[in-house]
N, C-alpha and C positions, 0 to 999 in steps of 0.2 A: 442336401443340407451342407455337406463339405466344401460344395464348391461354391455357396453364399456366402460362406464362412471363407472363403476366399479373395471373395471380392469384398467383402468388407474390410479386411486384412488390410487389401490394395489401396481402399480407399483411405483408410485411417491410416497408411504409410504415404499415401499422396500428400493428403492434408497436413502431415507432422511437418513432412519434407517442405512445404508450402510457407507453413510458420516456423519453422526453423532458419530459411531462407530471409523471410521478413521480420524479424526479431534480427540479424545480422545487418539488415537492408536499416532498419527503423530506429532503432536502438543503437548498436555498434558502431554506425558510417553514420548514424544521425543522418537517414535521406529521405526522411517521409516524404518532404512535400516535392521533391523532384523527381524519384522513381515511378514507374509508371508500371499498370499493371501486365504489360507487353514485356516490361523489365524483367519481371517478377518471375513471370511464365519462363522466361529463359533462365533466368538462375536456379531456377526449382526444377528445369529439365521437366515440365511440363507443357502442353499446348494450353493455348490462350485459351478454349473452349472449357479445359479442364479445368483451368485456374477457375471460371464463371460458376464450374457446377458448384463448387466448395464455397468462393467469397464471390459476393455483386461486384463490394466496391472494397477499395483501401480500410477505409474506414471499418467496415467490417473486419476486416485484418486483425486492425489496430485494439478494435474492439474485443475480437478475440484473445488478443497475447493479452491485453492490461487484465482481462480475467482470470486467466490463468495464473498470472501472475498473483493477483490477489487471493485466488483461492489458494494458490501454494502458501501464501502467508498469513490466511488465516486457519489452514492447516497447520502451522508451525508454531502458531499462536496458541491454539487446542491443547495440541500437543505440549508446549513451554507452559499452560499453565490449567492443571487438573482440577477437576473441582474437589477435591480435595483438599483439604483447610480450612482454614477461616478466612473471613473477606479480604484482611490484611495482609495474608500472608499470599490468597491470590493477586493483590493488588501490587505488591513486591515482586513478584514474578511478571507483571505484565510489565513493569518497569524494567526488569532483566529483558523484555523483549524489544520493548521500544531502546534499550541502548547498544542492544544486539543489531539493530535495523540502520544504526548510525552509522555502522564500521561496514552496511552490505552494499556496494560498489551498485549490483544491477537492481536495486532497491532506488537509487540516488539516479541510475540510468534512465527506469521508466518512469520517477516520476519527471522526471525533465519533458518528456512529452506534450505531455497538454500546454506547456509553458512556454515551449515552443513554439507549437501551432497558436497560440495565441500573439507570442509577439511576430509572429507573419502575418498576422493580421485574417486567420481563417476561424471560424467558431467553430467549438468545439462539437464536430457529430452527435445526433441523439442518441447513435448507438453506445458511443462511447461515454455520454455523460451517463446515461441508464446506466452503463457499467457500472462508472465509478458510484453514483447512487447509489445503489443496492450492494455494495459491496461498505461504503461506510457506514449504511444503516445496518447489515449487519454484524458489523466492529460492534458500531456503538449501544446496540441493543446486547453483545457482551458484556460490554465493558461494564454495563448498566447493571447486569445480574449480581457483578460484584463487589461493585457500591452497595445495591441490595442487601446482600449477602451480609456483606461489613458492619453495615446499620444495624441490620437485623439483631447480629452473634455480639455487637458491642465491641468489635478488633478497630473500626474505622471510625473518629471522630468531624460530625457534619452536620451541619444544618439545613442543607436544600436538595432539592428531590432527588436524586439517583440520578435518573436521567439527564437531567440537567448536569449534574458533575463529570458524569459518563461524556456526554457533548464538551464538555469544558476542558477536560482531561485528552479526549482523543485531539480534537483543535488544538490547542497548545500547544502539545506531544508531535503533530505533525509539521505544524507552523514551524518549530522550532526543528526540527529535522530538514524539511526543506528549506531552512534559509540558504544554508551552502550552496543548493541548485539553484535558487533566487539569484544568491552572488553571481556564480557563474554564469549563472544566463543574462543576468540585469547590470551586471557588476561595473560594465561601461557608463552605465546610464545613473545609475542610485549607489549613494555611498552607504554601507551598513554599515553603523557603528561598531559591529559583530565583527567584521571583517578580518581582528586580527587573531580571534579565537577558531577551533577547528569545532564542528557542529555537537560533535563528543561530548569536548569541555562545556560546552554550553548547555546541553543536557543533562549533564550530571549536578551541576550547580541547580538547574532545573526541579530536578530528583530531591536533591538537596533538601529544598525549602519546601517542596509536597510533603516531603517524609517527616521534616519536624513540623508542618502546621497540621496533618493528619495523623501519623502514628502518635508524635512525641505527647502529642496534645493528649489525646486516649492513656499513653501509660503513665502521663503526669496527673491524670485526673483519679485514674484507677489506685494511683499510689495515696492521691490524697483522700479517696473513699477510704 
């Protein structure tokens, strides 16, 4: 039993070292689409066969880190906001998170990926779009609980269904975080009117005009009951 527990050890030190390696390779040198998996196996101080047992292809790599990566930040998301409170006050905390994600460097790194491989002209893997799918449905099916929530206690003032606002809210809130990675990666090519604001300020103005057409709306109504 100890010495399964060894070799599992082995392998789950193989494999970190593998994605650690490519998170550097992918991200960092920005070389997805010209390292090769021969590459890979050398940087990682692994054999080519070894690299096979762990990943097939790149893409599966790629598909790995952007998961991990999300699940760290919807772990951090959990965490940043308890279900504890009203929906209003969850919903202010998830804004502390989305302006927390503005200022996160390897936040702004992975998402440049796909945007990448799309202006080279590659579609984006099914392993990796799956990712990213089930990793916004399960955002948004959050973010949904606490529209719900809001509705429900009378902290959040709204008229269309939860989900829908949860959709509306998350889109927006990303849209307008990756613009800066849009600039940079498109910036040659499309003039953003944005261009001369940092994606922060642009958020917070954002935040701004959510917070008085939902909260303010609520406590001016509450005041006029």
């Amino acid at each position: 039993m100890e010495e399964v527990s060894r070799v599992e050890q082995r392998k789950r030190a193989t494999r970190d070292r593998i994605l650690k390696i490519c998170e550097e390779l992918f991200i960092l040198e920005n070389d997805y689409d010209n390292v090769t998996m021969r590459e890979i196996a050398r940087r990682a101080k692994v054999s080519v066969g070894a690299l096979y047992l762990h990943f097939k292809t790149k893409e599966d790599i790629l598909a790995t880190l952007i998961a991990r990566f999300t699940t760290k930040q919807r772990e951090d998301l959990e965490a940043s906001v308890p279900p504890n409170g009203n929906g209003a006050q969850q919903l202010d905390k998830l804004l502390n998170f989305f302006d927390q994600l503005c200022s996160n460097p390897r936040f702004v790194l992975y998402s440049q990926l796909p945007l990448l491989h799309l202006r080279n002209g590659h579609a984006i893997a099914n392993a990796i779009r799956q990712t990213i799918i089930d990793d916004m449905t399960s955002f948004v099916d959050f973010v949904t609980e606490i529209f719900r929530e809001g509705k429900a206690d009378g902290s959040l003032n709204f008229d269309v269904d939860p989900h829908l606002a949860a959709v509306t809210l998350v889109d927006a809130s990303l849209s307008l975080m990756l613009g800066i990675t849009m600039r940079r990666t498109f910036g040659s090519l499309l003039a953003f009117p944005s261009g001369e604001y940092n994606v922060g300020s642009i958020f917070s103005v954002f935040r701004t005009f959510l917070s008085k057409a939902i909260f303010h709306s609520h406590h001016k109504s509450t005041e006029t009951g």
